[in-house]
VEXSE-352972 format. One record per atom (N, C-alpha, C): x, y, z. Coordinates in steps of 0.1 Angstrom, whole numbers, plus 5000, padded with zeros to 4 digits. Atoms other than C-alpha are relative to their C-alpha. Example, Ala and Ser with C-alpha at 12.3 -4.5 7.8 and 13.67 -1.06 7.14 Angstrom:
2
500949885000
512349555078
500950125000
499149895000
513749895071
499250115008
# end
This chain:
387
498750014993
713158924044
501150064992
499049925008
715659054013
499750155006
499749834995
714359414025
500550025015
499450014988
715259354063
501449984999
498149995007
718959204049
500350144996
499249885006
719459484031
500050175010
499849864993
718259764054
501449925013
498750044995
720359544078
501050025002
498849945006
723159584062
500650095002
499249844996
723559914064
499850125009
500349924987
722459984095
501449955011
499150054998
724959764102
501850074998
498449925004
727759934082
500050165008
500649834992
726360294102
500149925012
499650024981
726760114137
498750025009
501250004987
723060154146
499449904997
501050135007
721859814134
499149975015
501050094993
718859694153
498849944994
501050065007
716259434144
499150024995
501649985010
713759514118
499149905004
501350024996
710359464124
499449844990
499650105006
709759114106
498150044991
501550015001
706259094086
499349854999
500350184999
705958694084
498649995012
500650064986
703258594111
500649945008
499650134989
703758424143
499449924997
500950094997
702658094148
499650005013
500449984989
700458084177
500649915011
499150114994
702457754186
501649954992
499050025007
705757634181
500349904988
499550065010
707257494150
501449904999
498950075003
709557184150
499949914984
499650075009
711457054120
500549874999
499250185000
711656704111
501350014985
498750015011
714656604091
499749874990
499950125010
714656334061
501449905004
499450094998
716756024059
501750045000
498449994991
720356054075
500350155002
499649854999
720156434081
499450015021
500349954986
719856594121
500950104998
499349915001
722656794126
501050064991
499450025011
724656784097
499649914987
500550105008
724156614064
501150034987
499349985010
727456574040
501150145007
499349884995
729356844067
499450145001
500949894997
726357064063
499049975007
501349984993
723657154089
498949974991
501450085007
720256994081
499150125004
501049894995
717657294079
501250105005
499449875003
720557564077
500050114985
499849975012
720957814051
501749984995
499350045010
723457764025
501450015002
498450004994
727457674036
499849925008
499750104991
728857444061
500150135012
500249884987
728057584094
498850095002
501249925004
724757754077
499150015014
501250024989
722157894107
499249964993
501750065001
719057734114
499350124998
500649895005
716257834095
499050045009
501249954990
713757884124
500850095012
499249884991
716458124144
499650094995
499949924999
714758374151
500950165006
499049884997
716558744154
499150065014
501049954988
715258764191
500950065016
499349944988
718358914215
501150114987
499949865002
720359234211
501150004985
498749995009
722459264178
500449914993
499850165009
721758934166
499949994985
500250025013
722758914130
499949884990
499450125005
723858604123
498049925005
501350044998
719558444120
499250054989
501149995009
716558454103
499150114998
500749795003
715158854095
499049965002
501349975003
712158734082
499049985006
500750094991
710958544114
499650145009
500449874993
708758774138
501149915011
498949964989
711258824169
499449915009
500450074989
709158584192
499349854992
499950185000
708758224169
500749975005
499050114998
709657954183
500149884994
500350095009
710757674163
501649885008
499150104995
713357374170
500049874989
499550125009
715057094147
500149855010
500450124989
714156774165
501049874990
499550135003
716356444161
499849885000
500550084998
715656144152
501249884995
500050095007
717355794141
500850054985
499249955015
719455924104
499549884995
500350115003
718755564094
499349905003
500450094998
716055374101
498150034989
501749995009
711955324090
499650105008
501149844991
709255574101
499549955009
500650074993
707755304121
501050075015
499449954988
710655374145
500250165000
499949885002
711555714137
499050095002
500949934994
708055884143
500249955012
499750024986
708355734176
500850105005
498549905002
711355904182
499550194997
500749885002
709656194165
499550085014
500750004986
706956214192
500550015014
499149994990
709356144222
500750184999
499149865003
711356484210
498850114999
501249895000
708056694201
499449995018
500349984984
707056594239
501050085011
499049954984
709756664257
500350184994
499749835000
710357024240
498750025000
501849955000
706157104241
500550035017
500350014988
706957034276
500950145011
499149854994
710157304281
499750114996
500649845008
708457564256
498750055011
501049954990
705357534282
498750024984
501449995010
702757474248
499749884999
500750145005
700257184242
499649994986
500350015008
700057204209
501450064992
498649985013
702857204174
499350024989
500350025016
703157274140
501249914997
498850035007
705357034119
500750024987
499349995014
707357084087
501249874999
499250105004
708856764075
500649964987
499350015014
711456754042
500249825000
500150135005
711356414028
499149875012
501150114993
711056124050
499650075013
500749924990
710656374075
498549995001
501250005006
707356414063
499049885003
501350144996
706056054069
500350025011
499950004984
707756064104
498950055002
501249914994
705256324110
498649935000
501050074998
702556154107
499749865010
500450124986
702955854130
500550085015
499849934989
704156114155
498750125002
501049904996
700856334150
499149895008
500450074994
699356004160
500049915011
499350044985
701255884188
499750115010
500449854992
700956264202
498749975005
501449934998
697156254200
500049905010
500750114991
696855904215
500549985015
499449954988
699056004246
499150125005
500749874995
697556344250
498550024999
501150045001
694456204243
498750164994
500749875007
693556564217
501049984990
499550015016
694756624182
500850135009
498749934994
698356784194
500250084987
499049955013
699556884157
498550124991
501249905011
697657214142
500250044982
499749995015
699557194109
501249914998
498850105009
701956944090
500050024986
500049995016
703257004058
501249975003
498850045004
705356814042
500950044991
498149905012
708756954015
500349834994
500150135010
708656653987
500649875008
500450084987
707756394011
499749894989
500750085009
707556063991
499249905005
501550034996
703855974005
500249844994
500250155001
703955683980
501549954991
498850104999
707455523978
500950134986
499149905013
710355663955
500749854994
499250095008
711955443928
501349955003
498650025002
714955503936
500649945014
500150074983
714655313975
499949874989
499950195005
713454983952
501350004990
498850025009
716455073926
501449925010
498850084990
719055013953
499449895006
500750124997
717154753967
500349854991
500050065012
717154563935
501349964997
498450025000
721054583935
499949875007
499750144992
720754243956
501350045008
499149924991
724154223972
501050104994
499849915004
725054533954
499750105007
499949924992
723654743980
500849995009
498649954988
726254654004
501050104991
498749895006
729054873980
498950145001
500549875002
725755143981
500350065016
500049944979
725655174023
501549994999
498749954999
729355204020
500650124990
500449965002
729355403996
499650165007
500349894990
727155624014
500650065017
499149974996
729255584042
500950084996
499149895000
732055794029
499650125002
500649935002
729856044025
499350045013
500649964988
728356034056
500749975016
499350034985
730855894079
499749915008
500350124988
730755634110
498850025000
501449994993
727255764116
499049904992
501150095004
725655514091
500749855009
500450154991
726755214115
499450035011
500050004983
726155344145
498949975005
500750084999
724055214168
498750014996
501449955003
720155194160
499950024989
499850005014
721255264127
499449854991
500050095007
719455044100
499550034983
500449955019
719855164059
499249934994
500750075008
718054824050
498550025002
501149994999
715054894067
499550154998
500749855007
714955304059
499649964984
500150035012
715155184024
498749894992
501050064997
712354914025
498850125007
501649984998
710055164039
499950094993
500349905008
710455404012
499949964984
500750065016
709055163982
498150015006
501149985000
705455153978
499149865003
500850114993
704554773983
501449935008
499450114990
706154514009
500950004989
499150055006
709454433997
500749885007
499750104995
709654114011
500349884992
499250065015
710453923974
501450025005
498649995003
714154023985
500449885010
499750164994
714153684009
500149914991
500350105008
713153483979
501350004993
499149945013
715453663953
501150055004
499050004998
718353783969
500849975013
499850064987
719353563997
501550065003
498649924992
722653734000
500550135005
500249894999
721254044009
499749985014
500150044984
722354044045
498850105007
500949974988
719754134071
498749954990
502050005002
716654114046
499049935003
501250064990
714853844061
499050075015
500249884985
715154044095
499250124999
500549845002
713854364082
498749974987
501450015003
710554204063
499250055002
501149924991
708354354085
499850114998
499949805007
708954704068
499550004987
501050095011
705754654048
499750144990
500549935011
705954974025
499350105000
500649864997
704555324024
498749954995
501350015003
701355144011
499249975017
500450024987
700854994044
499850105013
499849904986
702055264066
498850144993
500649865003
699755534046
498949915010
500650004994
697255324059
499149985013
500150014989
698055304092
500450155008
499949874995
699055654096
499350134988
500749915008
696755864072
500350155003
499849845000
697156244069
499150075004
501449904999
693656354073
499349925011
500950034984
690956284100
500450075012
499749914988
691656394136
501250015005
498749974995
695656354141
500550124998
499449874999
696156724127
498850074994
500849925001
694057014121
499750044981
499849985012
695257074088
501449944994
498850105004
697856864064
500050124986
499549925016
699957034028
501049984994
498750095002
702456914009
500950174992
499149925014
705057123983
500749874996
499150105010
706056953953
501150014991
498349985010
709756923939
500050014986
499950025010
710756903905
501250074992
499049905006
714057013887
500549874990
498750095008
716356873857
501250154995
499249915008
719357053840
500950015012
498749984998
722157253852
500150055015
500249934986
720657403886
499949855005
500350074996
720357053897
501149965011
498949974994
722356953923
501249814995
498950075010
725456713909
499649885002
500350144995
724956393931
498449984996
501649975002
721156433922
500449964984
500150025017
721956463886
500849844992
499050184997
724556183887
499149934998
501050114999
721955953895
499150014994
500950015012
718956053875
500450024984
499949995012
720956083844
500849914996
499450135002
723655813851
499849905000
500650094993
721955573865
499049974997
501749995001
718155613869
499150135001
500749885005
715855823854
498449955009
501249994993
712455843878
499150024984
500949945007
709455843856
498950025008
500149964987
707856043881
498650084999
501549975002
704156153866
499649914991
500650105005
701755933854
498349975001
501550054999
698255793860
499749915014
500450024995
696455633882
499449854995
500550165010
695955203876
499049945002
501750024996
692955053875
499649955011
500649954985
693054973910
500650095005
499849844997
693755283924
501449985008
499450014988
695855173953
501549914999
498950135005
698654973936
501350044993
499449925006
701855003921
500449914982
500050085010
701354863885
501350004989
498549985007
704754953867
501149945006
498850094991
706554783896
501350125002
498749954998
709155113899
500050005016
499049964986
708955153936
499150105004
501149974998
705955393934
498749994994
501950025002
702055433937
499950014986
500549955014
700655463901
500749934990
499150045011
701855433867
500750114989
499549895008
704455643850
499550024984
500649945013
703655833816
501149934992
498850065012
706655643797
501450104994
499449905005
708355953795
501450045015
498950054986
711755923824
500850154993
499049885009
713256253807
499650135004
500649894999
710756533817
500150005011
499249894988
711156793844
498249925012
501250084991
708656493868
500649975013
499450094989
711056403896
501350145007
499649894999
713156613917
501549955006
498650084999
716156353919
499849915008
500550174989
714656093947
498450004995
501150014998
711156173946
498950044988
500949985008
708556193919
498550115003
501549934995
705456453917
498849935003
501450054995
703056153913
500049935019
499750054984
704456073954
500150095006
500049894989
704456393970
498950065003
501149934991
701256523973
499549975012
500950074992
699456484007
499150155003
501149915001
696256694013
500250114989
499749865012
696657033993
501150034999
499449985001
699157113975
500350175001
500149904998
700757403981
501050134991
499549945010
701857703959
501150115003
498649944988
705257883969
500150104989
499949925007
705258243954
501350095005
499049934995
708558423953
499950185001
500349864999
708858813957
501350095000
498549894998
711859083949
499750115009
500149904989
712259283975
499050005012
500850024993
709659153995
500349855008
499850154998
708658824013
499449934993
500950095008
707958533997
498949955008
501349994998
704358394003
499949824995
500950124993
702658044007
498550014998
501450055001
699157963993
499549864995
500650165002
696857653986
499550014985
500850115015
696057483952
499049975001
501650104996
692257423958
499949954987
500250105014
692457343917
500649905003
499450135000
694557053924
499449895008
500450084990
692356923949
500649945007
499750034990
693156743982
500249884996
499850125003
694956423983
499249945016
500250054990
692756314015
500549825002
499550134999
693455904011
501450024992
498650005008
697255914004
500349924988
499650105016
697055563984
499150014993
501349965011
694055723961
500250144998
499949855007
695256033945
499750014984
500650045010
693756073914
500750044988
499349975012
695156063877
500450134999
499649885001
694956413875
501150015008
498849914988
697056493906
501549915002
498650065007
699456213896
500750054989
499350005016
700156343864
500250184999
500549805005
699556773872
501750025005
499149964992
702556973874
499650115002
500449894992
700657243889
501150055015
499649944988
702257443913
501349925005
498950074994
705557243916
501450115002
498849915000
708857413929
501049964996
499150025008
711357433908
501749995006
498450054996
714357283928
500049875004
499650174993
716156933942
499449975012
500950044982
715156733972
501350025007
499450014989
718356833987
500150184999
500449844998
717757233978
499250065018
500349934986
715457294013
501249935013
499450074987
718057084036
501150165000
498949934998
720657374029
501249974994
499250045002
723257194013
500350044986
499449925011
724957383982
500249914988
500249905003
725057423955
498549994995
501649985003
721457583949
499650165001
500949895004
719157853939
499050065010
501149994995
716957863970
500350085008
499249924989
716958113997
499249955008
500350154994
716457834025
499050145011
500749864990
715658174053
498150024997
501549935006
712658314026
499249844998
501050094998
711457964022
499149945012
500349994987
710957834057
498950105004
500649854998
709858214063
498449974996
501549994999
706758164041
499049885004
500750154997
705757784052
499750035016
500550004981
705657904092
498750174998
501049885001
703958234078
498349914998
500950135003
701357944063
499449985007
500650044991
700957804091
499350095010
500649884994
700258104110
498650024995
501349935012
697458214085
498449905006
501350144998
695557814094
500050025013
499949994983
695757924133
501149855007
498850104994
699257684138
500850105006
# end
């Protein structure tokens, strides 16, 4: 896509500009994006899944009518892809629902029986109770590819950190209110239970222990990415093929509110091992496994930890000057098929991790990523597995 920009450009400055020829693949089916927690159309005054500025196009616009510059080069001229809305604040329980509802109703105006999904954070779990809701309506495995963008599979620390504030998270949901605006009351809206389903066991101890932690009785029932992996699993017959990419950044590229929090606050220790029952979270932070002791190293990518993002194969993001960037599989890292049994190794590997924040693919500044070429090579990806 940089060589399309640039011939672009100056086909553009010459007055004959017309659409370069894209080399990415089509997918054979469309590609909708799920969004992570409180993002759809915006997130912080930026588009969710635009590239980089307020106002950023979506990355799945493709350049497909006469003179269209303002879109995505690297996309062939005939994807189709769509940013699906869901809930900004709630669990995945409801939120793949929701998912599902929105993947049906556009399958239905595109005229395709069959999706790919691409889900950034909690995006990512959505997807999975919505490949399964899909199938059990349509009564066929709907979804030919899901990959998730540092998706925390088994819980993130930093959902039980604020949690743990007792009634200290009310100043956090306000707080994030400024930041986000009316939209965290509104209605349907619920931050106690997004937050509760992004630890790794039940967090139903906050009845016992912090009775002033309004709603938490109410929102019990949001039993923890341990539970929901294994009621919505990644592998078996809900998609054809599953793939994660794993985050990871510290230092100066990091993005501020990100760094803020892992350096002011809380430091993720975010690779580690595997406890002797496999399936548990024995350090008690909030995810699967057990950290290496070390909260300092480049393990976490400001919410999410590498030992929580893998699901099936990870996947290896090759960049390119002047060319496109490119999308292949890790078969060394082996497949995380049972989410809550990923093994020491793949807890603790930083194989093939991309070296940016978990808010770098939303689009939101400042960052290093070119949101267009990434996108570009994850639908090229999908293309390749017949999505």
């Amino acid at each position: 896509m940089k060589k399309i920009l640039t011939i672009g450009l100056l086909l553009c400055l010459t007055g004959v500009y017309s659409t370069a020829q894209a080399t990415v693949r089509k997918t054979a089916y469309p590609v909708v994006f799920a969004h992570g927690l409180a993002g759809w159309n915006d997130i912080l005054g930026y588009f969710y899944f635009g590239d980089d500025g307020a106002g950023g196009n979506f990355v799945g616009d493709a350049c497909n009518e006469f003179l269209e510059i303002v879109c995505n080069g690297g996309l062939n001229s005939g994807q189709k892809a769509y940013a699906a809305g869901v809930q900004p604040f709630q669990s995945s329980e409801v939120r793949g629902t929701q998912l599902a509802d929105a993947i049906q109703s556009y399958l239905a105006t595109v005229g395709s029986s069959y999706v790919n999904i691409v889900g950034h954070s909690q995006g990512g779990i959505d997807a999975r109770k919505a490949a399964q809701v899909l199938k059990a309506r349509k009564g066929y495995t709907v979804v030919k590819t899901l990959i998730s963008v540092t998706s925390p599979h088994r819980g993130s620390p930093v959902a039980k950190y604020i949690l743990n504030l007792g009634p200290g998270v009310t100043s956090i949901i306000a707080t994030l209110a400024n930041y986000y605006g009316s939209i965290i009351y509104a209605s349907g809206n619920d931050p106690y239970a997004a937050a509760m389903q992004l630890v790794y066991d039940n967090y139903t101890a906050c009845v016992d222990t912090n009775t002033s932690l309004a709603g938490c009785q109410a929102h019990a029932a949001v039993n923890g990415m341990k539970a929901y992996n294994l009621l919505y699993p990644a592998t078996g017959n809900v998609s054809n093929r599953v793939a994660s990419l794993v985050f990871a950044q510290q230092g100066a590229d990091m993005n501020p509110a990100l760094w803020l929090l892992s350096n002011g606050f809380y430091n993720i220790d975010g690779d580690g091992s595997a406890c002797a029952t496999i399936d548990s979270d024995c350090d008690a932070d909030g995810a699967g496994g057990r950290g290496n002791g070390n909260n300092s190293d480049t393990d976490d990518d400001g919410l999410v930890g590498i030992n929580s993002a893998q699901m099936g194969y990870r996947l290896i993001y090759n960049t390119c000057f002047l060319c496109d960037d490119y999308m292949n599989t890790d078969t060394a890292s082996g497949s995380v098929d049972t989410i809550n049994s990923p093994s020491s190794a793949q807890q603790s590997s930083h194989a093939s991790i991309v070296s940016q924040d978990h808010l770098d693919p939303t689009g939101v500044p400042p960052d290093m990523m070119d949101e267009y070429e990434f996108y570009a090579a994850v639908i090229d990806y999908m293309a390749a597995y017949g999505g």
